[in-house]
C-alpha positions in Angstrom: -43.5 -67.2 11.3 -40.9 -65.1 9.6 -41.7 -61.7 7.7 -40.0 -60.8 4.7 -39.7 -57.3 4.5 -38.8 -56.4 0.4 -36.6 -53.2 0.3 -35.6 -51.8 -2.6 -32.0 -51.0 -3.4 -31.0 -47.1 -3.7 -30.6 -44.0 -2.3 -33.9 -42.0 -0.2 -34.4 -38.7 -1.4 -33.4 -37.4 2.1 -30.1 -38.8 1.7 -29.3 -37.1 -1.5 -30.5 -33.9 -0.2 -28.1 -34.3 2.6 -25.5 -35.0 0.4 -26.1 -32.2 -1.4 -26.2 -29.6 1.2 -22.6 -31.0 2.3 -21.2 -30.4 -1.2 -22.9 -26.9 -1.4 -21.1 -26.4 2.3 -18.2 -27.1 1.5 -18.1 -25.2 -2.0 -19.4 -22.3 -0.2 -16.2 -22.9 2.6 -13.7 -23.0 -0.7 -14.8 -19.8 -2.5 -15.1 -17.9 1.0 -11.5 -18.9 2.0 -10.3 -18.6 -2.1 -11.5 -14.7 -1.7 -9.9 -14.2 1.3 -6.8 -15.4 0.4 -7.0 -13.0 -2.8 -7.8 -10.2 -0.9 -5.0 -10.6 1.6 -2.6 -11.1 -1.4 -3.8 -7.7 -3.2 -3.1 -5.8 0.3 0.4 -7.5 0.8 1.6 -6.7 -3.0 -0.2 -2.9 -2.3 1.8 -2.8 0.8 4.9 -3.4 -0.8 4.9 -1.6 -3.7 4.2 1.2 -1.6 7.0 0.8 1.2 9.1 0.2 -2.4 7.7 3.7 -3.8 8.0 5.5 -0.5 12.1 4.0 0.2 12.7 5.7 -3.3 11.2 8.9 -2.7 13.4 8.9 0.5 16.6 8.0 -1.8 15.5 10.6 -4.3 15.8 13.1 -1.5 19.1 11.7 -0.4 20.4 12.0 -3.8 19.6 15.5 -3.8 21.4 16.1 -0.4 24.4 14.4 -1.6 24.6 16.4 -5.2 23.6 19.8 -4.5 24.5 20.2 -0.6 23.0 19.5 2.6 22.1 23.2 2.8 20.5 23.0 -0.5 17.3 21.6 1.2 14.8 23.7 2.0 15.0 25.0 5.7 11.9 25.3 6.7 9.6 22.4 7.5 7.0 20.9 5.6 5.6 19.4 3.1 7.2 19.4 -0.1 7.2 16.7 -3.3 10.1 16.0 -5.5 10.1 17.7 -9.0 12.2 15.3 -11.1 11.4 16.4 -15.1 14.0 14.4 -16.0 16.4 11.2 -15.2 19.2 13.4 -14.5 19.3 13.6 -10.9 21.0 17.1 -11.1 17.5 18.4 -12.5 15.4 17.1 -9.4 14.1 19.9 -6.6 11.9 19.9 -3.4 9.3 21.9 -3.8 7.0 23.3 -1.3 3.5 22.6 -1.4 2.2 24.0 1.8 5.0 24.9 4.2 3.7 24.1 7.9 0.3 23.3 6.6 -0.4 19.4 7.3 0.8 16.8 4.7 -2.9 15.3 4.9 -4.6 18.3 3.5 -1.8 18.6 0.9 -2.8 17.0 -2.7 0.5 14.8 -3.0 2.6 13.1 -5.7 0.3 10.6 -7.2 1.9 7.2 -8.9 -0.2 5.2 -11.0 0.9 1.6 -11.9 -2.1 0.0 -14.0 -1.2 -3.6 -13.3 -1.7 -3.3 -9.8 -5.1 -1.6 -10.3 -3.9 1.0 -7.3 -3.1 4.9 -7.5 -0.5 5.8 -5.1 -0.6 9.0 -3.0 3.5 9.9 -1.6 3.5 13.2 0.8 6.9 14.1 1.4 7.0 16.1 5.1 10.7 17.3 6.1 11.2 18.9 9.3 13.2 21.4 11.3 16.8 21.1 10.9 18.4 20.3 14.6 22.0 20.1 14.8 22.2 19.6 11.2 20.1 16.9 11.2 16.4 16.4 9.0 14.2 13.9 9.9 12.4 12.9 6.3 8.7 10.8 6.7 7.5 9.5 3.5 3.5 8.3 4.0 2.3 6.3 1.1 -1.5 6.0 1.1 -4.1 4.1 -1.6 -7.3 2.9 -1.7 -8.2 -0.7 -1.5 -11.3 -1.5 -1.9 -14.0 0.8 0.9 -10.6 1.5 3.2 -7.6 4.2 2.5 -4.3 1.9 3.5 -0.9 3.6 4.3 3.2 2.8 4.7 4.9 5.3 6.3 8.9 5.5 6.4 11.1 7.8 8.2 14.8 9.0 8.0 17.2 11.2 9.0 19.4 13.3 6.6 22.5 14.7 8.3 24.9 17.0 7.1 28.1 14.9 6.8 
């Protein structure tokens, strides 16, 4: 003798709360990977604004060098930032803000830009001339989010 068993059409209660803890997974997944991807893209424009800002500070002190004289810059080594009241490139100076004191606990040119939500720090360290050569290091440094990030660029100035 054959048993009919009746089931009812539709979905157990276990099976929709599987369901749903896949679809919370997975949303969790894409939100987690969407503020990663965020965060990386903050740091990578940070990073380059600031290799931009600290390239210019090194051209600023080139243009300097190149209008006044190579013995126009300061001799001794140190840290120094560029005073620049003005467009005109003839009106910019290094000035000294702690020479052979440490760059680090030197308060250095600060660059806001607004739109990137960053405040820029430049220090500005020139060293000993040798053979009539400077080596320039620019450090760039900001905050982003709990950690301080930094570019740092070097160059040499020569006497030409």
């Amino acid at each position: 003798m054959r048993k009919f068993l009746n089931y009812k059409s539709g979905q157990s209660l276990i099976e929709v709360l599987i369901a749903f803890a896949v679809t919370v997974i997975i949303g969790v997944g894409l939100i987690s990977a969407s503020l990663v991807t965020q965060r990386a893209s903050t740091s990578a424009r940070n990073n380059a604004q600031a290799t931009k800002l600290a390239q210019q500070y090194i051209e600023q002190v080139r243009v300097i060098r190149d209008l006044k004289g190579y013995v126009s810059l300061p001799s001794a080594a140190g840290c120094y930032k560029i005073s620049a009241p003005s467009t005109d490139p003839n009106s910019w100076t290094l000035l000294g803000t702690g020479v052979g004191a440490p760059c680090s606990t030197i308060s250095g040119d600060v660059v806001n830009i607004p739109e990137f939500k960053a405040v820029f720090t430049r220090d500005l360290e020139l060293a000993a001339p040798v053979n009539n050569t400077r080596k320039v290091t620019v450090r760039v440094s900001w905050a982003e989010g709990t950690n301080t990030r930094s570019v740092q660029l070097e160059s040499t100035l020569s006497q030409w």
